[in-house]
Phi, psi and omega in degrees: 000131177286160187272123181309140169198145191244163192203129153314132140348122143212141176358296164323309169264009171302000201250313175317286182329306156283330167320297217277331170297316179090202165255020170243021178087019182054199222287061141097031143119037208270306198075026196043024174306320164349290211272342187288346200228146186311168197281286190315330173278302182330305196281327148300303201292333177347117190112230165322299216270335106013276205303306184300332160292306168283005187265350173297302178332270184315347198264318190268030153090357154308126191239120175254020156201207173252174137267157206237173178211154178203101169077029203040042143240152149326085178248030178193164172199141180233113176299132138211156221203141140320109194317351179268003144296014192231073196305331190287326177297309209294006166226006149303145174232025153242344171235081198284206198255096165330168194259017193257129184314305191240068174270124140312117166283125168240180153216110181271121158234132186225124206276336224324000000 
């Protein structure tokens, strides 16, 4: 079995990220975006409009996850953030907030 090995999102590996996404964005044009964007932007932007925000994201030095590598391809991807990058968790009222400040957010996807 090859050995798993993971690299922060960055410019450099943005081409991995669409390798790994495809063209419609993984999960119906989401871009991994969901928790990151108000519903109505989130719900316009599907697709494109997606894809250009978080690629906005990696362009201004963010990084907003991992990538997963297996045989030097891309097979995984993990989102993760402070939870106050995620405005859709933060107003969720069934997944409400802990009481500890400086909690992490993941979103895991593993294409293997």
């Amino acid at each position: 079995m090859a050995k798993r090995v993971f690299h922060p999102l960055n410019a450099e590996r943005w081409s991995d990220f669409v390798t790994l996404f495809g063209d419609r964005g993984a999960c119906g044009g989401c871009w991994c975006t969901w928790w990151r964007l108000p519903r109505s932007i989130y719900n316009a932007g599907k697709g494109d409009g997606n894809r250009r925000f978080i690629q906005k994201l990696v362009g201004a030095g963010v990084v907003p996850g991992l990538l997963a590598y297996e045989g030097g391809k891309p097979v995984g991807w993990c989102s993760v953030a402070p939870r106050k990058d995620f405005p859709a968790l933060e107003r969720s009222r069934v997944l409400a907030r802990v009481e500890y400040e400086d909690v992490l957010c993941f979103v895991l996807l593993l294409f293997v």
